[in-house]
C-alpha positions as CSV (number, residue, x, y, z in Angstrom):
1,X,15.6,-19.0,2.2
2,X,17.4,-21.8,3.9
3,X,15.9,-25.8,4.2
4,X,15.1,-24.9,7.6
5,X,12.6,-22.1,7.2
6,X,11.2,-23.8,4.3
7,X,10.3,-26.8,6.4
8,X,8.9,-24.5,8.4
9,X,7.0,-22.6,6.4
10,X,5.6,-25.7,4.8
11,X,4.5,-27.4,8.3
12,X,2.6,-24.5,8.9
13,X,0.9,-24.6,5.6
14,X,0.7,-27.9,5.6
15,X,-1.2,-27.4,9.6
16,X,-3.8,-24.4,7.5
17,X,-4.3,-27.6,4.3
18,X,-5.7,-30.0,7.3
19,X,-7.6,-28.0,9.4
20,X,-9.1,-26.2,6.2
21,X,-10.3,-29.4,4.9
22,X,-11.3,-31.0,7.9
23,X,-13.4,-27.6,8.7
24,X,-14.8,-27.3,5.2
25,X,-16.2,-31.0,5.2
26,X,-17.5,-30.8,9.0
27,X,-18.9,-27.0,8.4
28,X,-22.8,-26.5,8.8
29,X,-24.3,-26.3,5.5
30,X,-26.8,-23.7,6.8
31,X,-27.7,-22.2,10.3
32,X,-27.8,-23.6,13.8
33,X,-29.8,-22.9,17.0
34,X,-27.3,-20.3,18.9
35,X,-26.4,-17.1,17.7
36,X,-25.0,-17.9,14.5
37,X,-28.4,-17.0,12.8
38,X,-28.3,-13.7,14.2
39,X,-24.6,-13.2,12.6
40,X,-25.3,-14.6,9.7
41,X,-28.5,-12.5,8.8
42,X,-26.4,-9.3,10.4
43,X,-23.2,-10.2,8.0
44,X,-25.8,-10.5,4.8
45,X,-27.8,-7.3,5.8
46,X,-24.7,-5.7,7.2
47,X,-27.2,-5.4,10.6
48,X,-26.3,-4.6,13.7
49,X,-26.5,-7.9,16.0
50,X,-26.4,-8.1,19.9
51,X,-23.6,-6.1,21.8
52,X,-20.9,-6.1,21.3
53,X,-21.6,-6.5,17.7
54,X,-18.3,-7.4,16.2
55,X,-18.5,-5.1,13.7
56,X,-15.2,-6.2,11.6
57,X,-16.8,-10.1,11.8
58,X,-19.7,-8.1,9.9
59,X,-17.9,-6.4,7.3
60,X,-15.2,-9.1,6.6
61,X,-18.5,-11.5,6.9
62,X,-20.3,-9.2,4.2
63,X,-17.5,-10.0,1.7
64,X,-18.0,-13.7,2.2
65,X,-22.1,-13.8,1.5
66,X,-21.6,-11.4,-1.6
67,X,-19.4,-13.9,-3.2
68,X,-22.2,-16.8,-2.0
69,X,-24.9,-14.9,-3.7
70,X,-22.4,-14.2,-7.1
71,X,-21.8,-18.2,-7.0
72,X,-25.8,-19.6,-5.8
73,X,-28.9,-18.3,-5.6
74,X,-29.4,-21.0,-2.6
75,X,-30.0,-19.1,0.9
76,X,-28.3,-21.9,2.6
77,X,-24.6,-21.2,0.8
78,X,-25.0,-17.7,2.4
79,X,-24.8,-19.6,5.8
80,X,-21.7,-21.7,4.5
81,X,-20.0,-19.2,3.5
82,X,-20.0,-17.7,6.9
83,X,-19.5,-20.7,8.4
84,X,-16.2,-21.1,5.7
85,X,-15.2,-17.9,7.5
86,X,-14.9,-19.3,10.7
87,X,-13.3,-22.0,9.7
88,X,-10.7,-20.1,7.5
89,X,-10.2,-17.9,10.7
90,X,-9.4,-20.6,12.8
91,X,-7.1,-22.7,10.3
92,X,-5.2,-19.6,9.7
93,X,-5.0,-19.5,13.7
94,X,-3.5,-23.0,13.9
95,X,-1.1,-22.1,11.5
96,X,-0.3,-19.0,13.6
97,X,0.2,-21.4,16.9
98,X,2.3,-23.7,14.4
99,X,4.7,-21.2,13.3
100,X,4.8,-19.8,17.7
101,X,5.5,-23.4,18.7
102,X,8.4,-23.6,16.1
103,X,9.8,-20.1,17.2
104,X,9.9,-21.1,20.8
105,X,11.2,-24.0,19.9
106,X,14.1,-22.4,17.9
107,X,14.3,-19.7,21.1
108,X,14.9,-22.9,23.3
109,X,17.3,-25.1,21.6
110,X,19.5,-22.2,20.0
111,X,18.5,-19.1,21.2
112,X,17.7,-15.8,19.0
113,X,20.9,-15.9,17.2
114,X,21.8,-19.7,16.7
115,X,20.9,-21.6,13.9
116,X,19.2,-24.9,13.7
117,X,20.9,-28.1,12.5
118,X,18.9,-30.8,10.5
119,X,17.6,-32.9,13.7
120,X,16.5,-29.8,15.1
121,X,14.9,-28.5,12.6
122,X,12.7,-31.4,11.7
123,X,12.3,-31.7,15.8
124,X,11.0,-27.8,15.7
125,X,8.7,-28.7,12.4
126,X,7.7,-31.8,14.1
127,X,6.4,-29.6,17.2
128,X,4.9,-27.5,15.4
129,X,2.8,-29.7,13.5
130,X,1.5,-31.2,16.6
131,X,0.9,-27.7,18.0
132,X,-0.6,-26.5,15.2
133,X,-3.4,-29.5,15.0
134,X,-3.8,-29.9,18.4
135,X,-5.0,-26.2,18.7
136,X,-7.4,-27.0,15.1
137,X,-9.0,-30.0,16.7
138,X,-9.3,-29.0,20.6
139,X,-13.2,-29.2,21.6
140,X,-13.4,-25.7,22.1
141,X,-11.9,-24.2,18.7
142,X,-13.3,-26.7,16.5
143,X,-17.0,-25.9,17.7
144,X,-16.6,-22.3,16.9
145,X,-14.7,-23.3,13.5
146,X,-17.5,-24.5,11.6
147,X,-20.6,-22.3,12.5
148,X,-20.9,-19.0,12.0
149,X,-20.0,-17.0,15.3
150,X,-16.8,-14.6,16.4
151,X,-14.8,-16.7,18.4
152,X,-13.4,-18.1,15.5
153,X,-12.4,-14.6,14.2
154,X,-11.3,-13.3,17.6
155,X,-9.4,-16.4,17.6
156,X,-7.5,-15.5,14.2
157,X,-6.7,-11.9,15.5
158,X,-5.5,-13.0,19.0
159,X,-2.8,-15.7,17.3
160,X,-1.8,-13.3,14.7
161,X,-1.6,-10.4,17.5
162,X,0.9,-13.2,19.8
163,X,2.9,-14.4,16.2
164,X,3.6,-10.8,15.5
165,X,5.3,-10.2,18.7
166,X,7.0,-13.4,18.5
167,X,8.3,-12.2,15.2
168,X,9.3,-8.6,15.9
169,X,11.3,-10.6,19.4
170,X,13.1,-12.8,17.2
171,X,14.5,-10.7,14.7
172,X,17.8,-9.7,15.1
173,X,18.3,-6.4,16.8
């Protein structure tokens, strides 16, 4: 792997470290007033909650209390760790828009083919990074990042949907 991918593979790690920490120290220790109570009880019963039911938010959410209840007997870390889930979602989003901003930045400066010298890599990394935060700390992520509802999930599978087209388009043919 050359410098230039490694930078870039570390700024977007380096975007999922911040936003992971940030969201795991702002996260709501137990439920709140929306629907996150609903989800939460439907992850831990494996229930069926209010349409359209996000059934894969259930199951991968099902995972996430089991491993609460194997660590605490405390109902309130069966919340957290949902609410973990959202925000792991929605780092690993960021991270997603990190590595899209650097591949359009790349696509811009050099085209699909070209390769990036040192200024522009760290100018690509550099764009990225912001990117990559500014989606983890916009208003409307951050809210569904550290409580327990889909949007963070749908979030996640949207970004990884957009950086696996991104990556199959700048492959060479």
């Amino acid at each position: 792997m050359n410098s230039s991918n490694r930078i870039h593979k570390i700024t977007g790690w380096l975007v999922f470290a911040i936003a992971m920490t940030v969201y795991f120290i702002s996260a709501e220790r137990t439920g709140s007033l929306w629907d996150c109570g609903e989800f939460i009880l439907g992850a831990y019963k494996l229930e069926v909650v209010h349409p359209p039911g996000a059934p894969l938010f259930m199951l991968i959410g099902r995972l996430f209390t089991w491993v609460a209840t194997l660590v605490s007997d405390n109902p309130e870390d069966i919340a957290f760790s949902i609410n973990l889930l959202s925000g792991l979602s929605t780092a690993f989003a960021a991270m997603f828009i990190s590595h899209i901003t650097i591949m359009f930045g790349k696509l811009t400066l050099v085209g699909r083919n070209g390769s990036l010298d040192e200024a522009q890599t760290l100018a690509t990394a550099g764009a990225g990074l912001v990117g990559g935060l500014a989606t983890a700390f916009v208003t409307s992520i951050w809210f569904s990042a550290v409580e327990g509802e889909v949007y963070a999930m749908s979030t996640f599978v949207t970004t990884l949907t957009f950086w696996s087209m991104m990556k199959w388009y700048t492959l060479p043919d």
